[in-house]
C-alpha positions as CSV (number, residue, x, y, z in Angstrom):
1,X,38.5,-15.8,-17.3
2,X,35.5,-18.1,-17.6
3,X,33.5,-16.3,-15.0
4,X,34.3,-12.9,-17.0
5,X,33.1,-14.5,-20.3
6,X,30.2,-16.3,-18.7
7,X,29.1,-12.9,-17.2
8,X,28.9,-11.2,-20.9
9,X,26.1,-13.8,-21.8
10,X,24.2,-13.0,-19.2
11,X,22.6,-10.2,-20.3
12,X,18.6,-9.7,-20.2
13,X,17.5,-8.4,-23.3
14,X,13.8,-7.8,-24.1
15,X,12.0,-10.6,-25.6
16,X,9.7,-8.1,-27.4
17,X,11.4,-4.6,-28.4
18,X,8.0,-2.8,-29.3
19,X,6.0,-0.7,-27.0
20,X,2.6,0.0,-26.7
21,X,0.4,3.1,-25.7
22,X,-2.6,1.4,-23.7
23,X,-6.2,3.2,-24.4
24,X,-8.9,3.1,-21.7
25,X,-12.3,3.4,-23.1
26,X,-14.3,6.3,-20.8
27,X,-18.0,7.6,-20.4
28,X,-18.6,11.0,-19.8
29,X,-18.5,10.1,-15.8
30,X,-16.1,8.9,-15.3
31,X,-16.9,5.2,-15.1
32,X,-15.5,2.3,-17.7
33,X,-17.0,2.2,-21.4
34,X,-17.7,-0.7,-23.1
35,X,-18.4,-1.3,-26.8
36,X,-20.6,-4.3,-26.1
37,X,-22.1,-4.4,-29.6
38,X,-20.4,-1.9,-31.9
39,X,-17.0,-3.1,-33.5
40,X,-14.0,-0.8,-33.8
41,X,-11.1,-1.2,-36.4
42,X,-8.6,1.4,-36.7
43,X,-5.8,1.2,-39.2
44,X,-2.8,3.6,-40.1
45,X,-0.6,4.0,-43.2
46,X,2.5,2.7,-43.4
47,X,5.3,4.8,-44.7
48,X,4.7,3.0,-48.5
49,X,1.1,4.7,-48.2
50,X,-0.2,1.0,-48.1
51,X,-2.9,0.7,-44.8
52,X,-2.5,-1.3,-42.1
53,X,-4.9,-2.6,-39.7
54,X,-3.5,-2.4,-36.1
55,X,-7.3,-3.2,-34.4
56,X,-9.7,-5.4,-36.2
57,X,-13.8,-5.6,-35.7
58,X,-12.6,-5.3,-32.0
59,X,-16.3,-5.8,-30.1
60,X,-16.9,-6.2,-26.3
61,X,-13.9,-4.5,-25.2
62,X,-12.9,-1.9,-22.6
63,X,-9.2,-1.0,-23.5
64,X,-6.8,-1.7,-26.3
65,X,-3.3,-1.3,-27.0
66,X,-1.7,0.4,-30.4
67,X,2.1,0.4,-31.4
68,X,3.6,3.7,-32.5
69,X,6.0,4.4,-34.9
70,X,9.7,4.3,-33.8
71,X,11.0,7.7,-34.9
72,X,8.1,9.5,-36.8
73,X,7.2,12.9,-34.3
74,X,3.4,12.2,-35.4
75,X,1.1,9.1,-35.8
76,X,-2.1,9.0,-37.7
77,X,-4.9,6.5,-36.9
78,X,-8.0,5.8,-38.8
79,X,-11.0,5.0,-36.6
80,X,-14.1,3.2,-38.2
81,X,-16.9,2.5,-35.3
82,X,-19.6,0.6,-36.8
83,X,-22.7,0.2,-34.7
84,X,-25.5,-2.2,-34.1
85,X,-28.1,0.1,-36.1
86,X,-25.6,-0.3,-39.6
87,X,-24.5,3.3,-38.9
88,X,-20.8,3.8,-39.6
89,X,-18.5,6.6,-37.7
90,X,-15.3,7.8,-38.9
91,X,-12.6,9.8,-37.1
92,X,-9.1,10.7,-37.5
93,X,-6.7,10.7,-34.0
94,X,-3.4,12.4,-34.5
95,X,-0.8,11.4,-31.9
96,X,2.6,13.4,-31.4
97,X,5.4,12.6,-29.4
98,X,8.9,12.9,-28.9
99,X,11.2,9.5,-29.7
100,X,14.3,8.8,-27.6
101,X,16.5,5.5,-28.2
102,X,16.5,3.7,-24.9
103,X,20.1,1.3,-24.3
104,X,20.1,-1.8,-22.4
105,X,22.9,-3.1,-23.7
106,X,25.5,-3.6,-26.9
107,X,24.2,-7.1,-27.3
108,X,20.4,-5.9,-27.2
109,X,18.7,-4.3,-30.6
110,X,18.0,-0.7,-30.3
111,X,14.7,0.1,-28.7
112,X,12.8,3.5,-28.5
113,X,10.9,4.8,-26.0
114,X,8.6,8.0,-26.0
115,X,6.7,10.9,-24.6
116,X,3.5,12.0,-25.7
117,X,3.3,15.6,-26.2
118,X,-0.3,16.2,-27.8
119,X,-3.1,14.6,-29.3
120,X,-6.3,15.7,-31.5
121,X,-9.4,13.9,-32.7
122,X,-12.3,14.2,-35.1
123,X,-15.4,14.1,-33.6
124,X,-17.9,12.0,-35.1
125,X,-18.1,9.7,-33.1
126,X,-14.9,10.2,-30.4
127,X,-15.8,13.1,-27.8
128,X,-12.6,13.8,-26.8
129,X,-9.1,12.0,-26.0
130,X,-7.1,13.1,-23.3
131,X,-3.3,12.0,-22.3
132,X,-2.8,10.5,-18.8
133,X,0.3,8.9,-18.9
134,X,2.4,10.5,-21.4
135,X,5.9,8.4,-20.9
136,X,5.9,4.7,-23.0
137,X,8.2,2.3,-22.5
138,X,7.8,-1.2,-21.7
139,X,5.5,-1.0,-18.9
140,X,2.0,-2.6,-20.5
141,X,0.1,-2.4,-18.0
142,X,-0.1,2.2,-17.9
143,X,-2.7,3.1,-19.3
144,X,-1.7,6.3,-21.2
145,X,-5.1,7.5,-23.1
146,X,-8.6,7.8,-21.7
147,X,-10.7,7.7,-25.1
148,X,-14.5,9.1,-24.6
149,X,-16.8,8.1,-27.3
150,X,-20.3,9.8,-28.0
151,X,-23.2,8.3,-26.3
152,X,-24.6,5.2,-28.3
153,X,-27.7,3.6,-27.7
């Protein structure tokens, strides 16, 4: 009886329930884009209306990762790109996607994973946005967005 009750505690439940959609910054050929002096923050609403900044003054960086929403079928992101000569960029990146609740166990919280079905940019400063992974679960290391930003000097 001991080995049967020592065998229900033994269950591996994530540490950290959220998942994250990894974004690869691209130029135009191809090769890896860096924002060596311009600094990125993008910020969503939260379902009070109230903002929230997911990616602060972010500089010198080649990828970043965003949460999504659990169970909303679209995300909205707010992308401010200030660069080096004081000019400031806004764009909007819609993301949808389908939730599904993902079990590991009765003793684990509930998790969610997703699939990306589409998403769409402004473009004032982003070029395009393409999906190249669309399934996120608790793999961090996919990417599952190559982002292409307009050439800056």
């Amino acid at each position: 009886m001991l080995i049967v009750i020592g065998a229900c505690t033994q269950i591996d439940c994530p540490v950290e329930s959220r998942v994250y959609t990894v974004y690869n910054l691209v130029k135009e050929d191809g090769t890896t884009d860096t924002l060596k002096v311009d600094t990125l923050t993008i910020t969503t609403k939260q379902q009070d209306g109230k903002l929230d900044t997911l990616l602060n003054s972010a500089v010198g960086i080649t990828y970043y990762e965003l949460g999504i929403s659990y169970t909303q079928p679209e995300d909205e992101f707010y992308y401010t790109l200030h660069d080096y000569n004081g000019n400031i960029y806004k764009d909007t990146v819609r993301v949808r996607k389908e939730d599904y609740q993902h079990f590991e166990s009765v003793d684990c919280a509930a998790t969610y994973f997703h699939k990306l079905t589409e998403v769409e940019t402004t473009h004032h400063i982003i070029e395009d946005i393409e999906i190249v992974n669309p399934t996120v679960n608790y793999n961090a290391k996919e990417e599952h967005f190559h982002i292409y930003f307009k050439a800056r000097d």
